[in-house]
PyMOL Python script that loads the backbone (N, CA, C, O; Angstrom):
from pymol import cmd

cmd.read_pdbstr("""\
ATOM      1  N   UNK A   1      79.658  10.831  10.444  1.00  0.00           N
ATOM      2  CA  UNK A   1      79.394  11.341   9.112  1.00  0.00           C
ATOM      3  C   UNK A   1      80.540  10.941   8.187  1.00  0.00           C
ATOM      4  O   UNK A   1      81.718  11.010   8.539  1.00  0.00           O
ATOM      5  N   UNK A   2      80.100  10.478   6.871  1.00  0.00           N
ATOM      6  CA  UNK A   2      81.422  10.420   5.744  1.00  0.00           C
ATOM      7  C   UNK A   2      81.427  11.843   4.768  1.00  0.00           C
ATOM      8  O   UNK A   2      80.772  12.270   3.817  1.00  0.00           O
ATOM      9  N   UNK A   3      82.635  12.323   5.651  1.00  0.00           N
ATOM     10  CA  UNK A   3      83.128  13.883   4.893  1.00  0.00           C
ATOM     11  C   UNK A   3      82.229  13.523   3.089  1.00  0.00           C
ATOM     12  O   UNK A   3      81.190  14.000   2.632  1.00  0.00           O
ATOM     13  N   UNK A   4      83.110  12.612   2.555  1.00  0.00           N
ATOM     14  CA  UNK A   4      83.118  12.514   0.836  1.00  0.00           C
ATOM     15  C   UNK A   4      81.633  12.967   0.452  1.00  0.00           C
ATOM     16  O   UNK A   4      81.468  13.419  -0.681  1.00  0.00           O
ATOM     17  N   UNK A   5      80.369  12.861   1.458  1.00  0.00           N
ATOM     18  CA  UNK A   5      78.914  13.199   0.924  1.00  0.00           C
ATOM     19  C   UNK A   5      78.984  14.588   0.973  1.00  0.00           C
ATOM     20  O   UNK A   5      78.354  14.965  -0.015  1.00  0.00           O
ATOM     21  N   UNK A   6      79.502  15.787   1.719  1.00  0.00           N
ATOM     22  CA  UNK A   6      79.031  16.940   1.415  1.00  0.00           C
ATOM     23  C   UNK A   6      79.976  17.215   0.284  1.00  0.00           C
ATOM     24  O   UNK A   6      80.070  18.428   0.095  1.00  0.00           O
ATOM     25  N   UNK A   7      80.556  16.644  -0.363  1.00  0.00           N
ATOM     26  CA  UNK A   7      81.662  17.105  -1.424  1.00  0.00           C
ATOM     27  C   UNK A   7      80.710  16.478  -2.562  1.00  0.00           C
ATOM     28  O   UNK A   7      80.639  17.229  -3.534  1.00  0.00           O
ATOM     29  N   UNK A   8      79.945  15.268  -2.692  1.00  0.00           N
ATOM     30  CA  UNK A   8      79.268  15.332  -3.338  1.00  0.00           C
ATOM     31  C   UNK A   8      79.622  13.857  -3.599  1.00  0.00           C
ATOM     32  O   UNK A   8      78.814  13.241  -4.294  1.00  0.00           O
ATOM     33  N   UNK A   9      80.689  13.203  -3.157  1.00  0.00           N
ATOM     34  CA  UNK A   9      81.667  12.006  -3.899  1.00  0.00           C
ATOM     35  C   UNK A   9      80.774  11.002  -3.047  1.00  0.00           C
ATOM     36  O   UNK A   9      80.104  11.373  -2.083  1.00  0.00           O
ATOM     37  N   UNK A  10      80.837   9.662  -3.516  1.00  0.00           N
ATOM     38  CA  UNK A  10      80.834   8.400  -2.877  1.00  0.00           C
ATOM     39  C   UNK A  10      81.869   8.133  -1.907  1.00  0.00           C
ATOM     40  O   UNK A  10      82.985   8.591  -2.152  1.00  0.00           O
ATOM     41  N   UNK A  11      81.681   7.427  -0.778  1.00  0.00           N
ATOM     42  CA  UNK A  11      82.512   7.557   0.100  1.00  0.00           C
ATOM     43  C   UNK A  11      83.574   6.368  -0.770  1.00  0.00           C
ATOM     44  O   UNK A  11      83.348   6.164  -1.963  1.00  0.00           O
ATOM     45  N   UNK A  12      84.324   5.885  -0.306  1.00  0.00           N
ATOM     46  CA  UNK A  12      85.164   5.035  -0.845  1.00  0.00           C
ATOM     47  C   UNK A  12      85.543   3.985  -0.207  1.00  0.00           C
ATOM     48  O   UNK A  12      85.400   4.226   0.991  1.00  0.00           O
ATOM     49  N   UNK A  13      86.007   2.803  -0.387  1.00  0.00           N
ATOM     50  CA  UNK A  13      86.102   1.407  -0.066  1.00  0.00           C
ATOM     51  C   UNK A  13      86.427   1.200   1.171  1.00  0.00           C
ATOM     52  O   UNK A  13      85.801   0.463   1.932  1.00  0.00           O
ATOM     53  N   UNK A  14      87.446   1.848   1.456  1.00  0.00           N
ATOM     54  CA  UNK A  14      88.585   1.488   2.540  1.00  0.00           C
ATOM     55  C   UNK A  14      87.729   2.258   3.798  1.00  0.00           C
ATOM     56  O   UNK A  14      87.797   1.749   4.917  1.00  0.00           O
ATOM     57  N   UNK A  15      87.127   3.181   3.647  1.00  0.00           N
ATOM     58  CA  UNK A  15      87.012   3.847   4.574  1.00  0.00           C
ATOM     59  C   UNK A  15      85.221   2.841   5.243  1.00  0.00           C
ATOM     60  O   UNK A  15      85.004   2.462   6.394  1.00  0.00           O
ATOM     61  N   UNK A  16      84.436   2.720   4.211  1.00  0.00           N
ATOM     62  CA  UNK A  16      83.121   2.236   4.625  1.00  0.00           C
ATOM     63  C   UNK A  16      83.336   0.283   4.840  1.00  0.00           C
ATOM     64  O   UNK A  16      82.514  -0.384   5.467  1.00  0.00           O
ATOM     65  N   UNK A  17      84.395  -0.226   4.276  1.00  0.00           N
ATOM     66  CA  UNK A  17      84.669  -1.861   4.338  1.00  0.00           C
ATOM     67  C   UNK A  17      85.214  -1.402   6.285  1.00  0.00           C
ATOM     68  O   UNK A  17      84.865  -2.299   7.051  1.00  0.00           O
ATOM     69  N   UNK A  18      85.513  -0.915   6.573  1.00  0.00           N
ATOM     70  CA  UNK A  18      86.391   0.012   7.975  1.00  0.00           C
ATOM     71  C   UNK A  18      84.975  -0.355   8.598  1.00  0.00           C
ATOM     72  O   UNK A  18      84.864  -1.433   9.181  1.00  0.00           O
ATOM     73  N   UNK A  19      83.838   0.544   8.490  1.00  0.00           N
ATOM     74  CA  UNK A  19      83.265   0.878   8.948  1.00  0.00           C
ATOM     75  C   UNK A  19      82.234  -0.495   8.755  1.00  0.00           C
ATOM     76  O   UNK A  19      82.169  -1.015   9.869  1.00  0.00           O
ATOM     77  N   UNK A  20      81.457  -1.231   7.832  1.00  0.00           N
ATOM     78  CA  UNK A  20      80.880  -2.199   8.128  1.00  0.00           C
ATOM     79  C   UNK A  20      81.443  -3.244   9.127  1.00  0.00           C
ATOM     80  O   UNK A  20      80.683  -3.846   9.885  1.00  0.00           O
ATOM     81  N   UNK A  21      82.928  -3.477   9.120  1.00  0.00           N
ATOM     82  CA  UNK A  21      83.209  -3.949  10.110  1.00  0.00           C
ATOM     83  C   UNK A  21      83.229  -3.569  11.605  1.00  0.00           C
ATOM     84  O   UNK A  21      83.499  -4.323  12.539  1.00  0.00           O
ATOM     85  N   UNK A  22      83.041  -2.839  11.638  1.00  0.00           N
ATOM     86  CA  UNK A  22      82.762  -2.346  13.331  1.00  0.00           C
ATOM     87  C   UNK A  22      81.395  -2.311  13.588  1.00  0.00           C
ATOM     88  O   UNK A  22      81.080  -2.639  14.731  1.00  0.00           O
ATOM     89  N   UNK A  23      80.168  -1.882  12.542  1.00  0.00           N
ATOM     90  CA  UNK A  23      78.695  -1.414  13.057  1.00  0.00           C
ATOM     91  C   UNK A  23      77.640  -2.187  12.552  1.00  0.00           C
ATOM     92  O   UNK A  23      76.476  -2.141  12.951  1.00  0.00           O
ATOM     93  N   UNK A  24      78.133  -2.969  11.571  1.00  0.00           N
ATOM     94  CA  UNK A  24      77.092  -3.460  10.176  1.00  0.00           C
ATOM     95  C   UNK A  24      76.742  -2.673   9.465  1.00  0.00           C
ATOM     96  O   UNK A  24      76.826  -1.455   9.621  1.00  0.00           O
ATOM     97  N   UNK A  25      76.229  -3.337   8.443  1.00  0.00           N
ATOM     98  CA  UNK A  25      76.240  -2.647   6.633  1.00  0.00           C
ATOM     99  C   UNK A  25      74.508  -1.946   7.060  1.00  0.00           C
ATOM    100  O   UNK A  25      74.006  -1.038   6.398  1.00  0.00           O
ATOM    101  N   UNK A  26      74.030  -2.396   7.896  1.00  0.00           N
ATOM    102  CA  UNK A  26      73.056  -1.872   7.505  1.00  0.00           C
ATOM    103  C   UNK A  26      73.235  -0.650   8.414  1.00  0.00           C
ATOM    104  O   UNK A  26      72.092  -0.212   8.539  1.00  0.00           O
ATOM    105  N   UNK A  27      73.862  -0.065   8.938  1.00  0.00           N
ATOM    106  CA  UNK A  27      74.320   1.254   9.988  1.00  0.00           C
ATOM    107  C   UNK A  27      75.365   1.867   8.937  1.00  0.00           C
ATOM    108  O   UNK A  27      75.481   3.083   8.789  1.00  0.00           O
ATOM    109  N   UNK A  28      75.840   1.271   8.482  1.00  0.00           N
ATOM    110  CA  UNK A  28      77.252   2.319   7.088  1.00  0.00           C
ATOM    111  C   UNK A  28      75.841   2.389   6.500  1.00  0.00           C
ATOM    112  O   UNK A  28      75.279   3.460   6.728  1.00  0.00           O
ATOM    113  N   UNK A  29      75.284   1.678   5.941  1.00  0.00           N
ATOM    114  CA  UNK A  29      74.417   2.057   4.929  1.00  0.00           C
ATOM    115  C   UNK A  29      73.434   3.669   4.814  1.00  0.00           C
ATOM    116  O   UNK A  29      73.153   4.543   3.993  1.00  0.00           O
ATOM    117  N   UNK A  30      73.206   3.315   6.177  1.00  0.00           N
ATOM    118  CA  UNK A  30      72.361   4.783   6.510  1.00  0.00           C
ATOM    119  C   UNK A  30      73.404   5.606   6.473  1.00  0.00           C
ATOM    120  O   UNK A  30      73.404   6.536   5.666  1.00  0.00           O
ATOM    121  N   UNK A  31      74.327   5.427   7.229  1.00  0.00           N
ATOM    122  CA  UNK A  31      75.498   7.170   7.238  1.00  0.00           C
ATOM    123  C   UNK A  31      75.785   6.910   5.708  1.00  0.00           C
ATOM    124  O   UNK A  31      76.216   7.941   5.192  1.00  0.00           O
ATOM    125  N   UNK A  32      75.720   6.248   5.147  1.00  0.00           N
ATOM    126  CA  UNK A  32      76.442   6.634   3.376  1.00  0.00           C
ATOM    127  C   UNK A  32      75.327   7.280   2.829  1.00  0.00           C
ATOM    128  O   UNK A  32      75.480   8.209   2.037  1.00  0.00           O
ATOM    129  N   UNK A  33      74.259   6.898   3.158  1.00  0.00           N
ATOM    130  CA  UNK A  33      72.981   7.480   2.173  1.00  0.00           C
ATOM    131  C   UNK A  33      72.572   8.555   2.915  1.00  0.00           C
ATOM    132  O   UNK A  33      72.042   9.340   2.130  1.00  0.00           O
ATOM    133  N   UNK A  34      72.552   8.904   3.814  1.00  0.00           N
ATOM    134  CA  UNK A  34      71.783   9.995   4.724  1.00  0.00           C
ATOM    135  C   UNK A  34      72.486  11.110   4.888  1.00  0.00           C
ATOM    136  O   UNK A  34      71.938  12.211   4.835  1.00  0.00           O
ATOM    137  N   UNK A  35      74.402  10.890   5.212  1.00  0.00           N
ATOM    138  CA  UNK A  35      75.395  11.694   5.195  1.00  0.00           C
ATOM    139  C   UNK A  35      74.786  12.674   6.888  1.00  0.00           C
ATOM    140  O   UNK A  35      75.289  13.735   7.258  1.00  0.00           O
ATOM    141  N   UNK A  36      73.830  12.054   7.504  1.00  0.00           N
ATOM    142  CA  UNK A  36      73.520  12.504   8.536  1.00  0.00           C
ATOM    143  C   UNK A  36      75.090  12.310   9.825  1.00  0.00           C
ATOM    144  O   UNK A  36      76.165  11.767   9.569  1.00  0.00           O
ATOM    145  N   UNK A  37      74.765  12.808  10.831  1.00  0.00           N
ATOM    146  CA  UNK A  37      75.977  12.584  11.979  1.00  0.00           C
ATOM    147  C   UNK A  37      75.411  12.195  13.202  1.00  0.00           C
ATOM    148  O   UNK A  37      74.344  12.718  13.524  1.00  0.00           O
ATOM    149  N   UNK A  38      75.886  11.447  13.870  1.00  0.00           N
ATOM    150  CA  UNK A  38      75.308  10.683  15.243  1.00  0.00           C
ATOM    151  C   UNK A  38      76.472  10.999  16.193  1.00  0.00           C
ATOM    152  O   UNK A  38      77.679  10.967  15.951  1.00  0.00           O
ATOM    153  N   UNK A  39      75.713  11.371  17.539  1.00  0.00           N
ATOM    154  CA  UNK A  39      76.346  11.932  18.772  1.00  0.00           C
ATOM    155  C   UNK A  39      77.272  10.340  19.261  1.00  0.00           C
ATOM    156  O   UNK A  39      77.396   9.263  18.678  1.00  0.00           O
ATOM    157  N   UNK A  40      77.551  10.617  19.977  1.00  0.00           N
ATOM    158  CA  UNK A  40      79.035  10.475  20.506  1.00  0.00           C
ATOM    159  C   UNK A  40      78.911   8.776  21.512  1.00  0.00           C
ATOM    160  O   UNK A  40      79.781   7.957  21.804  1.00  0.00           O
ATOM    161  N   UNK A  41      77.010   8.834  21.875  1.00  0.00           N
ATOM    162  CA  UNK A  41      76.940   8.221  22.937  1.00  0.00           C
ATOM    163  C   UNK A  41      76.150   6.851  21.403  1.00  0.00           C
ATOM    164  O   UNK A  41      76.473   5.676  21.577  1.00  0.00           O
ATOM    165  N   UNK A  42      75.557   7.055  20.577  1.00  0.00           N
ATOM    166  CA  UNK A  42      75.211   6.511  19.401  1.00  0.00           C
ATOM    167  C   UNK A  42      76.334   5.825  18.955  1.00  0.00           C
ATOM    168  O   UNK A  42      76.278   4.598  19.036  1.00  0.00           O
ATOM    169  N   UNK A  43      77.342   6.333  18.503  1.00  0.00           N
ATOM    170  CA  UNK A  43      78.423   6.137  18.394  1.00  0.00           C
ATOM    171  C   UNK A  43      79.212   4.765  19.270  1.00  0.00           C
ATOM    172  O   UNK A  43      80.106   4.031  18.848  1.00  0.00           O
ATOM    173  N   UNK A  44      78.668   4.749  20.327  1.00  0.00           N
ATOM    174  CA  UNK A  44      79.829   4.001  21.380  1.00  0.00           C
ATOM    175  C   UNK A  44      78.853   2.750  21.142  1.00  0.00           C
ATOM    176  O   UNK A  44      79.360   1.639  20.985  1.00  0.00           O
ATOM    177  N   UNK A  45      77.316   2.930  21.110  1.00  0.00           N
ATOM    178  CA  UNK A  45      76.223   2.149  21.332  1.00  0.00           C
ATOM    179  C   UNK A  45      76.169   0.917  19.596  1.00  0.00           C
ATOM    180  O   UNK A  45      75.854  -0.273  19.565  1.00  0.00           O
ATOM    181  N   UNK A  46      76.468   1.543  18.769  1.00  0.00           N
ATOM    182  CA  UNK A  46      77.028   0.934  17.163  1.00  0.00           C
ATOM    183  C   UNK A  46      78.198   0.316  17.167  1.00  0.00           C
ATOM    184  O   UNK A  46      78.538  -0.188  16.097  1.00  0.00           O
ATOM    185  N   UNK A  47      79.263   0.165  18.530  1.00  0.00           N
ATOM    186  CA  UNK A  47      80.188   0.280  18.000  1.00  0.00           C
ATOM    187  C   UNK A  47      81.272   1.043  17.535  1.00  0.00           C
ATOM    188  O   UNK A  47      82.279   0.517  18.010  1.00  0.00           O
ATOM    189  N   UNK A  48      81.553   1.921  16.914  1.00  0.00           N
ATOM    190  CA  UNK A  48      82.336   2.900  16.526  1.00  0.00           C
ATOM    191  C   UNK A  48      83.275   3.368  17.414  1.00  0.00           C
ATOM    192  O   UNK A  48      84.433   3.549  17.036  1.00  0.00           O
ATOM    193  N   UNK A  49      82.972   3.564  18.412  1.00  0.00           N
ATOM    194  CA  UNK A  49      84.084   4.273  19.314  1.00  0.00           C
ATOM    195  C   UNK A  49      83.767   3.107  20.435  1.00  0.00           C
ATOM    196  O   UNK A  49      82.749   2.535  20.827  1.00  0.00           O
ATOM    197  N   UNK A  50      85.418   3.048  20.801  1.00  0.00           N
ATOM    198  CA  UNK A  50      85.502   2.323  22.289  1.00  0.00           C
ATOM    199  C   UNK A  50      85.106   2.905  23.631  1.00  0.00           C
ATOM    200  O   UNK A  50      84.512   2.233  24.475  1.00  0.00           O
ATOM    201  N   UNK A  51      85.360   3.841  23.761  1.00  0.00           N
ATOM    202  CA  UNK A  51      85.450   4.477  24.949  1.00  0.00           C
ATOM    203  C   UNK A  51      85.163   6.248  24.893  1.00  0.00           C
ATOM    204  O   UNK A  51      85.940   6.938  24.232  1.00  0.00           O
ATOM    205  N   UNK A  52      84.427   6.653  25.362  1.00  0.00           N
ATOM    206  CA  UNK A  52      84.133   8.488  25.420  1.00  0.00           C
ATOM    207  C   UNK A  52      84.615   8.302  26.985  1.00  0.00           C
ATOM    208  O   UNK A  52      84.256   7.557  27.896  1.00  0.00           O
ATOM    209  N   UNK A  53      85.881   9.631  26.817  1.00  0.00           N
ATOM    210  CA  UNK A  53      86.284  10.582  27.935  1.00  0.00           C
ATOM    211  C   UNK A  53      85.353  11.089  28.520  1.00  0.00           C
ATOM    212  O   UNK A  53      84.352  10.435  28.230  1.00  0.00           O
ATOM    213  N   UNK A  54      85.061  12.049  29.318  1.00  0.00           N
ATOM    214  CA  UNK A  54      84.930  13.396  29.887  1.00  0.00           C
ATOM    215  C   UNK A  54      85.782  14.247  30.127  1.00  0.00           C
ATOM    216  O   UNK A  54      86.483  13.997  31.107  1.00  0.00           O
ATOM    217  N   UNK A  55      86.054  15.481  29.413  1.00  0.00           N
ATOM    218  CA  UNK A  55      86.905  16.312  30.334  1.00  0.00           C
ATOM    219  C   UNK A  55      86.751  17.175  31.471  1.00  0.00           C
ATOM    220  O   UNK A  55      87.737  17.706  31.982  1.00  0.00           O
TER     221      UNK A  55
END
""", "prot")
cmd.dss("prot")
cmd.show_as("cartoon", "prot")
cmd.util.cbc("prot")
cmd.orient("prot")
């Protein structure tokens, strides 16, 4: 999720140019417009995260 949507703001450069580079624009695109949140295993599957623990 990009915090800046429940505040109401556009997310901002640095943070979504971040993020097209790891998932593609068309995956920022949806979390910028949707402000929805994706689990952990979504996450690894886009890209976004390297590696999920278990504790």
């Amino acid at each position: 999720m990009l915090p800046e949507l429940g505040l109401g703001l556009i997310p901002g450069a640095g943070g979504t140019v971040s993020l097209v580079r790891r998932m593609g624009r068309h995956r920022t695109a949806w979390l910028a417009t949707t402000g929805r949140t994706i689990d952990a295993a979504t996450a690894r599957r886009w890209g976004l995260v390297d590696e999920i623990e278990l504790f």
